[in-house]
C-alpha positions in Angstrom: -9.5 -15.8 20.1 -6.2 -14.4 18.8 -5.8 -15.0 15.4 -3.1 -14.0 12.5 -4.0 -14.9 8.9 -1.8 -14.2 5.9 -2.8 -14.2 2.8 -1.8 -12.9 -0.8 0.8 -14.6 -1.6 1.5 -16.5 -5.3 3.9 -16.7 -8.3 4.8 -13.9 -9.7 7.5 -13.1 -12.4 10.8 -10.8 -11.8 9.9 -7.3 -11.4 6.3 -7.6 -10.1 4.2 -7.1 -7.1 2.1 -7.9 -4.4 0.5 -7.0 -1.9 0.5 -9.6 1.3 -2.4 -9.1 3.8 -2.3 -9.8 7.7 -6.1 -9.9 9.1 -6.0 -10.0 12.8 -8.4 -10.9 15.1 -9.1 -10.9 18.6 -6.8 -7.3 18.9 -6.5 -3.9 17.6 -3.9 -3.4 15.2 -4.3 0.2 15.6 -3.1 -0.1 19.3 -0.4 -3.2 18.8 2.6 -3.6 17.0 2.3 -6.1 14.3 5.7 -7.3 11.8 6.6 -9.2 8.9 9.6 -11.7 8.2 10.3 -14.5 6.0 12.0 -17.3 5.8 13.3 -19.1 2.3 14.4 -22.9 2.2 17.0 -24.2 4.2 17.9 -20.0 5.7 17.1 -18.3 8.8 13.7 -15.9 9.7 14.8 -12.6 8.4 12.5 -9.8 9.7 11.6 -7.3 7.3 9.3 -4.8 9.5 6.8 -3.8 12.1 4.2 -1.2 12.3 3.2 0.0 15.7 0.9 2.5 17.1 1.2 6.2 15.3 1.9 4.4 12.4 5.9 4.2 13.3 7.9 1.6 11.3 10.5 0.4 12.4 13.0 -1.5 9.8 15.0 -4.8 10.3 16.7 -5.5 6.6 18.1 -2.2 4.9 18.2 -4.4 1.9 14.8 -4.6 1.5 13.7 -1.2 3.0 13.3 0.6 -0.4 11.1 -2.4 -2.0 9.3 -3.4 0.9 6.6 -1.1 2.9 4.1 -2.1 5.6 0.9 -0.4 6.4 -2.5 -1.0 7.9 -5.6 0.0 7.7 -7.3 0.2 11.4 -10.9 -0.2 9.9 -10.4 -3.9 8.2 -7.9 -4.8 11.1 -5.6 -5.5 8.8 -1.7 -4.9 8.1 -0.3 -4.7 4.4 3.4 -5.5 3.3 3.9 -4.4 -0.1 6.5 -6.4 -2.1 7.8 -4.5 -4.8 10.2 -5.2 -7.9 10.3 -8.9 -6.7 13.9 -10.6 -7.5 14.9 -14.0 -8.1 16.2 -14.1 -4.2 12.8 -13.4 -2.6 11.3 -16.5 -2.6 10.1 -17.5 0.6 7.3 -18.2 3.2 6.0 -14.6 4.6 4.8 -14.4 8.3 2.9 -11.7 10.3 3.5 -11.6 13.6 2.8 -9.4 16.9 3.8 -10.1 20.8 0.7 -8.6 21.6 2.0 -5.3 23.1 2.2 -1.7 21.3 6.0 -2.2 20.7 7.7 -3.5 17.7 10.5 -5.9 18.6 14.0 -4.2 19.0 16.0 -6.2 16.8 16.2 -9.0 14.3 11.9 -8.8 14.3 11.8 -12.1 13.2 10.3 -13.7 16.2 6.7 -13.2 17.7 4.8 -14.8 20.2 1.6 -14.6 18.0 2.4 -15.6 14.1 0.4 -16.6 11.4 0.6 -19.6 9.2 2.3 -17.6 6.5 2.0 -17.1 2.8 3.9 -18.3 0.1 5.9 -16.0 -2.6 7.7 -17.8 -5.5 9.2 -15.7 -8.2 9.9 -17.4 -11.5 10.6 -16.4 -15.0 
């Protein structure tokens, strides 16, 4: 069975981190594309990134490129997205997806055919 689970997620305080995990099951994550997006209250899915085969990323918000990286590690079957120097405007639910094939979407990467039932980030002073 095809499975997506995030977890990680929590409140945090401006300026902090985490680190959000994806554990997949029933696929290789070494051999499929697998992404990240969010969505806050009331906005639209905004794709962060995707990891694909050979380790290429492919990015989907410049804004967040330089505070937010995804990686994997093959072994656990698991991808990473680390959130870094978390603001007052990333709140939001954070989802892993994948479409089940080795490429990451094209554009937007805020739609998958597989996605988990996402992980909760609320940053508060």
């Amino acid at each position: 069975q095809v499975q997506l689970v995030e977890s990680g997620g929590g409140l945090v305080q401006p300026g902090d981190s985490l680190r959000l995990s994806c554990a997949v099951s029933g696929f290789a994550v070494e051999y499929h594309a697998v992404g990240w997006y969010r969505q806050a209250p009331g906005m639209e899915r905004e794709g962060i990134s995707c990891i694909r085969e050979g380790d290429e990323i492919t990015y989907y918000a410049d804004s967040l490129r330089g505070r937010f990286t995804i990686s994997r590690d093959n072994v656990k079957n698991t991808v990473f997205l680390h959130l870094n120097s978390l603001q007052p405007g990333d709140p939001a639910v954070y989802y892993c997806g994948s479409d089940g094939s080795s490429d990451c979407p094209s554009t937007n990467g805020n739609r998958y055919d597989l996605e988990g039932q996402g992980t909760r980030v609320t940053v508060s002073s």
